[in-house]
N, C-alpha and C positions, 0 to 999 in steps of 0.2 A: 504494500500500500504506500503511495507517496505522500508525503509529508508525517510528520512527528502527529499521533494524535493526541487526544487533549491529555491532562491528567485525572486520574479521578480525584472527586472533589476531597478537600482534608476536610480535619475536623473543624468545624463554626463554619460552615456551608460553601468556601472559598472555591471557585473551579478559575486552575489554571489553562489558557488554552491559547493555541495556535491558529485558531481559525482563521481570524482575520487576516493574518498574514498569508494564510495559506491561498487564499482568495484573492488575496492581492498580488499574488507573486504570478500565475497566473497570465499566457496571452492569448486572444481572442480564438476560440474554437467554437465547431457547431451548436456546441450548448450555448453559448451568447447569442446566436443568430437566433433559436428557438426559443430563446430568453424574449427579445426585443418582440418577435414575430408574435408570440400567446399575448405578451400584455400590453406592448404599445398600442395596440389595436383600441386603447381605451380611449385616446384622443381621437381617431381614426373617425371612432363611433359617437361623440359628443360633437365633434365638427358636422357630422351627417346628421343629428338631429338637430340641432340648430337653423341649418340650411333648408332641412325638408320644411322642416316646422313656419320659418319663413315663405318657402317655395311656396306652399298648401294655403296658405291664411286668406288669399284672396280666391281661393278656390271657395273653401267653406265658405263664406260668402251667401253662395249661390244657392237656390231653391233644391236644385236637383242634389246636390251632396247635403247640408247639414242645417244649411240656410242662418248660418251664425251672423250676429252683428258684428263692425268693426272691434268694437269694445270686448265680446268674447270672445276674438280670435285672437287680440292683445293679450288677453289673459290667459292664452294657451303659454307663451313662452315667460310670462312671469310667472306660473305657477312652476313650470318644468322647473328654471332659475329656483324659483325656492327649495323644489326638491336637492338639487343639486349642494346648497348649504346644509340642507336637513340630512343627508346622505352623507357629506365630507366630513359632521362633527359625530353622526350617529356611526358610522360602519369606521371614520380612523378610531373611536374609542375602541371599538372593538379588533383592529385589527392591531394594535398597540398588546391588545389585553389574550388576544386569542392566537391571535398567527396572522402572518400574510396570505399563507396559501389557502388555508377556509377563505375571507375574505375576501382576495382574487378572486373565488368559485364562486362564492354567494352572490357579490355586485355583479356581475354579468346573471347570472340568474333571475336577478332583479330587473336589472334594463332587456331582458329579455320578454318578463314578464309584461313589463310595462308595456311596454312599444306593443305586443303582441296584441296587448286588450286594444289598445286605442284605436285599431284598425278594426274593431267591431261594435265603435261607437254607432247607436241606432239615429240620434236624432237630437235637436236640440229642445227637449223639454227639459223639465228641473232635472227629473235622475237622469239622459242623457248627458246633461252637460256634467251633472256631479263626478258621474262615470269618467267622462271626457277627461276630465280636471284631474280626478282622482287616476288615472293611468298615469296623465304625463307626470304627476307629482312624484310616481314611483320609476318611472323611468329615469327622471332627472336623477332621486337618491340613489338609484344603482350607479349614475357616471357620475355622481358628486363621489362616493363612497371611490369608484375606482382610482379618482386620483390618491388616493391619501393611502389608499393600500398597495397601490402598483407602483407609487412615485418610490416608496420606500423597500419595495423587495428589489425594485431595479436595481435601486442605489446600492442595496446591503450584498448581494448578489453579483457586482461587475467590477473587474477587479479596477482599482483606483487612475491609473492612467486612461481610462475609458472613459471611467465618469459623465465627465464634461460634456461630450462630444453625444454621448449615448442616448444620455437625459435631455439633450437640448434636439436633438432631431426626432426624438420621441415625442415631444412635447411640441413639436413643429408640426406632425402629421396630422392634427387637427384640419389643416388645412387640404391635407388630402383627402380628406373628410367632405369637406365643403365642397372640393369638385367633384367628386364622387354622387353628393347628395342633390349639387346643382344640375347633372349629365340625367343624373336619375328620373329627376321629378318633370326635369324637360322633356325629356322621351315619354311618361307616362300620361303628362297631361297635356301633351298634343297627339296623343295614338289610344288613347283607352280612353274608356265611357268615365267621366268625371268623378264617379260617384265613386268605380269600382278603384282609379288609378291614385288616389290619394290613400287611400288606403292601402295599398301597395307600397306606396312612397315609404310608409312608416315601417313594412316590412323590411326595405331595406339590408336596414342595420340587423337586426336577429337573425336574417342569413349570415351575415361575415361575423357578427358572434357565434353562430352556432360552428362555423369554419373552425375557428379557434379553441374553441370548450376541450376540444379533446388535448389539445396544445398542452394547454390551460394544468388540465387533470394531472398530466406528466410531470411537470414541473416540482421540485423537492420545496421543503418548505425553507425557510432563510435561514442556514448553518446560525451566521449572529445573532438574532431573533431566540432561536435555541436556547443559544447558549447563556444567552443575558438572562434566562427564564429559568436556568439549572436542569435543564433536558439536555444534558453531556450525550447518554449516549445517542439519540434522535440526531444531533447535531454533528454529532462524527458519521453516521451513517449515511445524512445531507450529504456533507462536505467530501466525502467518499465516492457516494456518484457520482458528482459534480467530476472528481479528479479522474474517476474512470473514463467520464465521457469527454474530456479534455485528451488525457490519454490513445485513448483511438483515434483521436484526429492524428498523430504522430510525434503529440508532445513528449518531451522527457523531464518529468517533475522533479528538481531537485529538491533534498530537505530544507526546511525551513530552524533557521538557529533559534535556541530556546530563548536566546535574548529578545526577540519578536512578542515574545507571550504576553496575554495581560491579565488581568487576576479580576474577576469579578465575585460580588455576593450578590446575587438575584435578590429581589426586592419587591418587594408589592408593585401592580398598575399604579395607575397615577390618572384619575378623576380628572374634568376638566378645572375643577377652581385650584386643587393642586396643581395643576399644568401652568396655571397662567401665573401660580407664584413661581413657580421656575422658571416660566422664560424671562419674567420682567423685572424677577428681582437677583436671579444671577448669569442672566445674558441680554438686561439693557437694550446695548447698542446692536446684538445679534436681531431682536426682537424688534427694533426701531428700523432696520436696515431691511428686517424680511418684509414688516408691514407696506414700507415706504415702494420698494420695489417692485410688490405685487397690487397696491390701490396704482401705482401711476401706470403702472401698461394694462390695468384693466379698464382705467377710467378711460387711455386714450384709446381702447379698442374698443369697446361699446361705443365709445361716445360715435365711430366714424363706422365703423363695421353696420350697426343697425340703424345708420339714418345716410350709407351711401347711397342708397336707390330716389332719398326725398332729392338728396343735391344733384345728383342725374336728371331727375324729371323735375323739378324747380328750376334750376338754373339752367342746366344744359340742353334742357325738351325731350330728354330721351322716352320713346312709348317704353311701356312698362313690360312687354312681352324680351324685350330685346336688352333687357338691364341682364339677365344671366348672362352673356355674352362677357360683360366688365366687371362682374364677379368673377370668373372662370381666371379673366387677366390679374384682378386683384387678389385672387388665392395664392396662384402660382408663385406669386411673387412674396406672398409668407410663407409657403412651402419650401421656395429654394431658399431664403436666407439662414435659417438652420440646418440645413443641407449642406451648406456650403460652408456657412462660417463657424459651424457646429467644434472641429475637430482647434480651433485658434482657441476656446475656451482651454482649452487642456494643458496646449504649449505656449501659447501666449500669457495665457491666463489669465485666472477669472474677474480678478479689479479690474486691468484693464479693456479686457472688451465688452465685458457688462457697463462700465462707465460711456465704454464709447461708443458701445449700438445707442445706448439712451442718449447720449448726448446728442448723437449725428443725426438721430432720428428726429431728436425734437426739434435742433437746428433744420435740417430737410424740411420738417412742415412749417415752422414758419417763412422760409424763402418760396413754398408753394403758396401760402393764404397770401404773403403779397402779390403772388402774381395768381393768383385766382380775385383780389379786389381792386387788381389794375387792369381784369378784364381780359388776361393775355394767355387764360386757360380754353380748351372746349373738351369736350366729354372725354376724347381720345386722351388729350394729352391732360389731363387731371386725374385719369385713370392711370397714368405712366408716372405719372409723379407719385400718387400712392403707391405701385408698383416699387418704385422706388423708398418710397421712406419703412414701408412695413418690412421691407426684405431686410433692413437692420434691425425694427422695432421687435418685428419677431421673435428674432434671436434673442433678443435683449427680454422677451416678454417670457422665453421658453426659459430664461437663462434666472427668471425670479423664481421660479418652480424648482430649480438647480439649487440655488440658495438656499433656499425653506428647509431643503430634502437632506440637506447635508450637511448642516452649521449645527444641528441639535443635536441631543444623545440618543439613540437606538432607542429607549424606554422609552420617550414620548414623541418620535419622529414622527409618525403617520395624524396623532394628534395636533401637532404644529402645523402639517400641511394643511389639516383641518380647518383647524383657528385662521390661519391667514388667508386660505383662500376662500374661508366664509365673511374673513375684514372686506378683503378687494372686491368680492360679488356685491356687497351693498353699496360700497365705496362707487363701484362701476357702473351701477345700479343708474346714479345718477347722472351719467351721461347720457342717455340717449333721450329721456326727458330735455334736461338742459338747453343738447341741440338741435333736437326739433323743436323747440320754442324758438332758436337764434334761428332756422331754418322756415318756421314760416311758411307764406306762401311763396316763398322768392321772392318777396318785394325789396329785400335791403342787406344785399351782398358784405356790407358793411358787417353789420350784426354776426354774422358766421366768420371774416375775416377776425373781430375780436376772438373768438371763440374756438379761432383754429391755434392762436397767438396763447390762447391758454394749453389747452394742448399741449403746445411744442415749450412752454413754461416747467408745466407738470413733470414733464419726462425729462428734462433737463435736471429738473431737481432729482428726480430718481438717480442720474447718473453721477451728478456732484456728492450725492449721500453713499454712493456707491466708492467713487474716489478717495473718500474720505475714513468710512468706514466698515469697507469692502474685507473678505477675508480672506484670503488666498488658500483654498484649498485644493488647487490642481494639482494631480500625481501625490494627492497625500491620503494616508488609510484615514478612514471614517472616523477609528478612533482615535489619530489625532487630531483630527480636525475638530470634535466634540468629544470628551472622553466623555464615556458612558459613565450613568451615574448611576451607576449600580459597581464602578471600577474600585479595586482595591488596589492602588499603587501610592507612591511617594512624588510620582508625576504633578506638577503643579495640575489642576483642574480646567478645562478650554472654557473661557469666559468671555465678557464681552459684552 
């Protein structure tokens, strides 16, 4: 067997262990690709609901599918939205407290469910719409839930030089999502009967989930997760497959030195009010930099993501059939920015290109809002300049999901990602109110010019707080980046 395994624990509950190094020592093999392929699919599928959900709304509409008012078709994606917090703070407690690999299996079971009913909503009377409501609420909580439990098996799971590059183009395929969900809904409701092809649309996503379930099943559960829990030997038998199937690719695993080891006492869950005394009262500035990171690229992507079709057909006249065309262009273009500049997190590292997707980004939109209120934009080229500033913001928005994921201790990770991406979703919340009120009926190009200027404001400060009190954890083990608090060493404590 390669690598040194753990020891058995001594006496007062102490387990000394190799794991993490053993994980980190580690290069890319078919288990990583199968790794990515089972769970990144969770962005994949939150991007395609989103999109469909959008795509469909002026459908329902219509007599002949569900005959909903503007106001209830609104309230399809703010309720989803709710699920999605109720899902990130309900399923990370539990996947903190239970495992990642239950919890992997469960949230897809859930967004499978959901999506599944919703496509046999009857009608909109009171229990139709309840119904209505009531699916998308549980769909949303299975892809709320997925981030906070797949963010952190990725993370605990790839060895350290990957990190960066892994988590940030996972967290990019959202957008593969979106054209996915945009191709989808286009082909179904210009070639099927209206009623039958929205319904279909929501099908989508539970085929490429159910693709994956079996992925999913195979998958070990997270060696450090184990181990931090005192399930030593679960944990070696984890980290055993992992080496076997590393191994057959043609690796040759050498041992790892016992100086590597780190000494934990497993320790109780950790509740949400306990949680937010240890982020804020002994990681501060960790806690200040995760919030800050994840409300500013949420705020500037709601704010522009759900009110680009008003600025298309207000200002630039675009018919409304023809706006999926410059989504399709505006996906692309946050699909490759993680794509592409995914792997400079790693080797460059992470202060500085977190600082400067946000910064560059926010600089890029305000030199477009001036020349979108000097009149020297048209749909084409407003489309290309988004193209342009998301293919950094992206990065930089995939790159706050990175931070969350990795700055904490292993015992309350999954809840962190929780807590914060339930701050940003309210936080976020408020954009797309905001600028469809500066949006208007078109009458005062002026009004969205301020409000693009806030924008590129916002995200600027994300990247200055980032410059400032950024942490550099590229090519470093998890535990040191946060020593787990559950660690028995002489090691100062990762604070912040």
């Amino acid at each position: 067997m390669s690598g040194t395994p753990s020891a058995p624990a001594p006496a007062g509950g102490i387990i000394r262990s190799l794991i993490p190094a053993r994980i980190d020592r580690l290069t890319w093999a078919p288990f990583h690709t199968r790794m990515v392929l089972a769970l990144g699919t969770a962005w994949v599928l939150d991007g395609l609901e989103i999109t469909i959900a959008s795509a469909v709304g002026a459908v329902l509409n219509k007599q002949e599918t569900l005959g909903l008012s503007s106001t209830q078709v609104g309230a399809i994606a703010t309720v989803y939205l709710l699920g999605e917090v109720f899902g990130a703070l309900f399923f990370g407690r539990l996947s903190d407290a239970l495992g990642r690999k239950n919890l992997f299996i469960v949230t897809l079971g859930v967004y499978l469910a959901g999506n599944a009913l919703t496509a046999l909503t009857w009608g909109s009377d009171t229990f139709g719409l309840i119904f209505l409501y009531l699916t998308r609420f549980i769909a949303g909580a299975g892809i709320g839930g997925e981030y906070a439990a797949i963010n952190s098996a990725i993370d605990e799971m790839m060895p350290a030089r990957y990190r960066g590059r892994v988590d940030i183009g996972v967290n990019g395929t959202y957008w593969g999502g979106a054209i996915i969900g945009t191709l989808g809904t286009y082909v179904l409701l210009n070639h099927i009967s209206l009623n039958i092809s929205w319904r279909l649309g929501f099908l989508i996503g539970p085929i490429i989930g159910l693709l994956i379930w079996r992925l999913r099943r195979h998958l070990p559960e997270s060696p450090r997760w184990l181990i931090m829990h005192g399930r030593e030997a679960e944990a070696e038998e984890s980290i055993a497959l992992i080496e076997r199937d590393v191994e057959r690719s043609g690796q040759t695993l050498a041992p790892v030195d016992e100086s590597q080891a780190i000494e934990v006492r497993p320790t109780r869950s950790h509740g949400y009010l306990s949680l937010l005394r240890v982020l804020f009262s002994h990681y501060p500035s960790r806690s200040a930099l995760s919030a800050t990171l994840m409300i500013t690229q949420s705020f500037l992507y709601n704010a522009i993501f759900f009110t680009y079709t008003l600025v298309l057909s207000k200002f630039y006249h675009v018919d409304a059939e023809k706006t999926p065309i410059y989504l399709i262009a505006f996906a692309l273009g946050n699909l490759a920015g993680p794509l592409v500049l995914g792997h400079l997190f790693d080797t460059v590292g992470r202060r500085k290109m977190i600082a400067g997707t946000y910064i560059l980004s926010g600089v890029l939109l305000a030199i477009s809002a001036w020349m979108f209120d000097a009149g020297m934009l048209t749909a084409f080229t407003q489309t290309l300049a988004w193209c342009v500033i998301f293919f950094f913001a992206s990065a930089g928005a995939s790159s706050a999901y990175l931070t969350v994921s990795e700055i904490f201790p292993l015992e309350v990770r999954a809840q962190a990602i929780a807590v914060f991406f339930a701050i940003a979703q309210c936080f976020g919340a408020i954009g797309p109110i905001f600028y469809g009120w500066l949006i208007g009926e078109g009458e005062d190009p002026g009004k969205l010019f301020i409000g693009y200027l806030i924008g590129a404001l916002v995200m600027i400060i994300g990247g200055v707080v980032e410059a400032v009190i950024g942490v550099d954890a590229e090519g470093k083990s998890l535990e040191h980046v946060a020593t787990p608090l559950s660690a028995v060493t002489t090691r100062p404590r990762s604070t912040g």
